[in-house]
C-alpha positions as CSV (number, residue, x, y, z in Angstrom):
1,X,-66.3,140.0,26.6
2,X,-68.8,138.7,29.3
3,X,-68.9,137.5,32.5
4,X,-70.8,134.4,33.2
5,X,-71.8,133.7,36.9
6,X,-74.1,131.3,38.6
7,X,-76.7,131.1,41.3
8,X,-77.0,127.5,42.4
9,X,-80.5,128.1,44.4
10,X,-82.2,129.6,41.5
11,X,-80.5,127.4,39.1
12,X,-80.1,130.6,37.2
13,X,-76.8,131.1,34.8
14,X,-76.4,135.0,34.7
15,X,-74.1,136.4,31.3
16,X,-73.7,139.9,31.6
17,X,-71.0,142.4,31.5
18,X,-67.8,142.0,31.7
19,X,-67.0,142.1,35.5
20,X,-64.6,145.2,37.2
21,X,-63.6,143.0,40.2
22,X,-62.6,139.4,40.4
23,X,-64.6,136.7,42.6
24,X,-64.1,133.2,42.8
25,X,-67.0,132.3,41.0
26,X,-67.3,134.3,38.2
27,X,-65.9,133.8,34.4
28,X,-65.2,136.2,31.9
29,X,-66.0,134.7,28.3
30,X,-65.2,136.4,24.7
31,X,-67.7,136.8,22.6
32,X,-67.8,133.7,20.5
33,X,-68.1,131.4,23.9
34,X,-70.6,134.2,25.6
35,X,-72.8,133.1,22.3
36,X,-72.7,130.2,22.3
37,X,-73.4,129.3,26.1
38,X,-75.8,127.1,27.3
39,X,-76.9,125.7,30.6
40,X,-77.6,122.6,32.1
41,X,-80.9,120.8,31.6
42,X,-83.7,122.9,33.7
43,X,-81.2,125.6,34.0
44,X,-81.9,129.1,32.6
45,X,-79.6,131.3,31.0
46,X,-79.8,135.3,31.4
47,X,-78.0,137.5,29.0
48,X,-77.9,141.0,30.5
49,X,-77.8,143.5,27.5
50,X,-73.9,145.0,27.4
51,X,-73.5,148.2,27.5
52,X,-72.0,149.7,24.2
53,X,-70.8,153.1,25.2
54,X,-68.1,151.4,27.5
55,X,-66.7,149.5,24.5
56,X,-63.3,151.6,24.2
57,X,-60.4,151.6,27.2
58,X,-61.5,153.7,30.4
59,X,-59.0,155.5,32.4
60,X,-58.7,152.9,35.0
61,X,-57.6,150.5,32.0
62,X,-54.9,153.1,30.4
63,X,-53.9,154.1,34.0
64,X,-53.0,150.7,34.6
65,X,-51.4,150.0,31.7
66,X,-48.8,152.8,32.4
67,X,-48.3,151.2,36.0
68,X,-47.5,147.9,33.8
69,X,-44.9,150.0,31.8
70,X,-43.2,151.4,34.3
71,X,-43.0,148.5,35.9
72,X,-41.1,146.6,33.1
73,X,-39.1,149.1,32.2
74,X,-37.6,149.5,36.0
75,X,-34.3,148.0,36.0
76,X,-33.7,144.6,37.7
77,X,-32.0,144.7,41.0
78,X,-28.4,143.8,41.0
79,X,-27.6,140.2,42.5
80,X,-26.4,140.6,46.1
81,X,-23.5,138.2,46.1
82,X,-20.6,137.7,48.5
83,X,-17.9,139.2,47.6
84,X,-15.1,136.5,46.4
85,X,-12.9,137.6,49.4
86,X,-15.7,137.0,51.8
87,X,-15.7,133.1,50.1
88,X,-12.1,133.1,50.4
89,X,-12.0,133.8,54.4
90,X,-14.4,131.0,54.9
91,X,-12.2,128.8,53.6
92,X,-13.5,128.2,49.9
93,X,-12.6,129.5,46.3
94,X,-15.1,130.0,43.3
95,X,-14.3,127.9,40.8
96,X,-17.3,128.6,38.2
97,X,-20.2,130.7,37.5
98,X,-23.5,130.1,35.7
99,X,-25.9,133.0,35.8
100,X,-26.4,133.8,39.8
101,X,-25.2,130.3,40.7
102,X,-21.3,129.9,41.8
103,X,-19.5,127.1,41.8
104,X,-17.9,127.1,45.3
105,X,-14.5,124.3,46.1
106,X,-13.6,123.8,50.0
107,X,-9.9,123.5,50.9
C-alpha cells in the first residue's frame, strides 16, 4: 500500500508510504495501482522508497482492532417504545408491528 499525493505548484505527484493520518488530498493505492501510476504530461512522479520493517501490524493497528471488537460485540440498545398503555390513554390502539415500527388506529 501507498499513498499518492499531489503538489499542484510543483506539478510534482509524490508516492510514498502509506499515510497514518487522513487529509483531503491524499490517496492510498495497493500495490498493483501504486506500480502502475503515471502522471500527467510534464508532470513528475516521485516514488519514496517504503519502508520494509513496518510491513507487519503495529500496536496502534491491533489496538484498534480490539476497539472494533468490542465495539461489535456490545449489545444493541433496547428500543425505547411507549408502553401500549401509554398509546391506549391517548386515545389509540396498536394494531400491528414490523420491527420498531407500530401500527397505531385512532378511535
Amino acid at each position: 500500500m501507498s499513498t499518492l499525493t499531489y503538489v499542484y505548484a510543483d506539478q510534482t505527484a509524490v508516492l510514498g508510504p502509506l499515510a497514518t493520518y487522513a487529509e483531503p488530498h491524499a490517496y492510498d493505492l495497493c500495490d498493483l495501482h501504486s506500480d502502475r501510476l503515471s502522471a500527467p504530461r510534464g508532470w513528475e512522479v516521485l516514488r519514496l522508497a517504503r519502508d520494509t520493517a513496518a510491513a507487519g501490524p503495529s500496536n496502534d493497528d491491533l489496538l484498534a482492532l480490539a476497539d472494533a471488537v468490542r465495539e461489535a460485540a456490545r449489545p444493541a440498545p433496547a428500543a425505547r417504545l411507549a408502553p401500549v398503555d401509554e398509546v391506549e390513554r391517548q386515545g389509540g390502539r396498536e394494531t400491528g408491528r414490523k420491527g420498531h415500527l407500530r401500527i397505531l388506529t385512532s378511535d
